[in-house]
C-alpha positions in Angstrom: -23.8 5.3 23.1 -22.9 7.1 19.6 -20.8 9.4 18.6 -21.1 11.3 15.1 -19.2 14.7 14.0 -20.7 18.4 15.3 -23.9 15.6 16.2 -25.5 18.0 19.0 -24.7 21.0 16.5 -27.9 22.8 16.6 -27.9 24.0 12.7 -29.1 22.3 10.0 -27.3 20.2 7.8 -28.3 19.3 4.8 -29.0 15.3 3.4 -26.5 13.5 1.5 -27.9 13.8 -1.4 -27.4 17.5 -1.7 -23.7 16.5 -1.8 -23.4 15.1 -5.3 -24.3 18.2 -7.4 -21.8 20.2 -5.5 -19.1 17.5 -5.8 -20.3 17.1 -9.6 -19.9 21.0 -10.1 -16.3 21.1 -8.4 -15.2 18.1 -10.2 -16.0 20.3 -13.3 -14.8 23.4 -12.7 -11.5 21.7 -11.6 -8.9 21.9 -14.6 -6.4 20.0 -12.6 -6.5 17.7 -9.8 -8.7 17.2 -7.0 -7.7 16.7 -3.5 -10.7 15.1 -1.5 -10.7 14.4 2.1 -13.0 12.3 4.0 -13.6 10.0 7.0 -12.4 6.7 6.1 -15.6 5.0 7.6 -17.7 7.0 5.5 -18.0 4.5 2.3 -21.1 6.5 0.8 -19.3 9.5 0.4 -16.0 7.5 -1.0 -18.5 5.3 -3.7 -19.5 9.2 -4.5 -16.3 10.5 -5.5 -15.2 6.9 -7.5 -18.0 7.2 -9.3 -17.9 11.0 -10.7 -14.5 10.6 -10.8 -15.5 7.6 -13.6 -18.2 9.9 -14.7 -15.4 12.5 -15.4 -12.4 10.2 -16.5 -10.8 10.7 -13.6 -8.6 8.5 -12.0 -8.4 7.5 -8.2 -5.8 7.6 -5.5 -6.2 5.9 -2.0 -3.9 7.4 0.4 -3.8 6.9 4.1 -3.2 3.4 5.9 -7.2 3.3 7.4 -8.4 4.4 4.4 -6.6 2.4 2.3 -8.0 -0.9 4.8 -10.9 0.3 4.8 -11.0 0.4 0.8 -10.2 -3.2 0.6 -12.1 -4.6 3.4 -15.1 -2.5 1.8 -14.4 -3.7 -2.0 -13.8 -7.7 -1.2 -17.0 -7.5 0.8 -18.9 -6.0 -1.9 -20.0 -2.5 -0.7 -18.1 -0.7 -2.4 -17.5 -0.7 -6.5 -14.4 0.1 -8.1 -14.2 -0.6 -11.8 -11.0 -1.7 -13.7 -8.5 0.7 -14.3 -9.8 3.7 -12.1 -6.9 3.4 -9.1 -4.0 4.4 -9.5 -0.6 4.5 -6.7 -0.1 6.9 -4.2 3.2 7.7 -5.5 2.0 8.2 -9.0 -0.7 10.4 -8.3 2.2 12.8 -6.3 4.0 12.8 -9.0 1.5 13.9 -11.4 1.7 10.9 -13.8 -1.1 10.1 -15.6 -2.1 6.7 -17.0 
């Protein structure tokens, strides 16, 4: 048995790779911060936004206690790249500090 979101939907959706561009265009249009939401399971789509966010100079908060595990589990496996610098805390992305 699986189990997927709006799975037995009967419109199309579109493939993942028609989600960069529009992440790319709202990432620049955006002339202060970004809030982005997704499954924690779905390591694609977080990969995506660390690497525009790079691509943008952009930095990166991980809030949430599953995605936060997931992050780490995914990163000290391997399947997921974060370079140096590009995380930043929770708190200090709330407060608005940058670094």
């Amino acid at each position: 048995m699986s189990d997927s979101t709006r799975a037995i939907a009967l419109a199309y959706s579109e493939s993942e790779r028609a989600v960069r561009p529009r992440l790319e265009d709202v990432f620049n249009r955006a002339e202060r911060r970004l809030f982005v939401s997704s499954f924690s399971s779905s390591i694609h789509r977080l990969q995506q936004i660390i690497d525009i966010s790079q691509e943008f100079g952009r930095k990166v908060a991980i809030i949430g206690r599953s995605m936060i595990s997931v992050t780490e589990i995914a990163h000290n496996l391997g399947l997921l790249s974060i370079p140096d610098g590009l995380l930043i805390r929770p708190q200090d992305a709330m407060s608005g500090a940058r670094q």
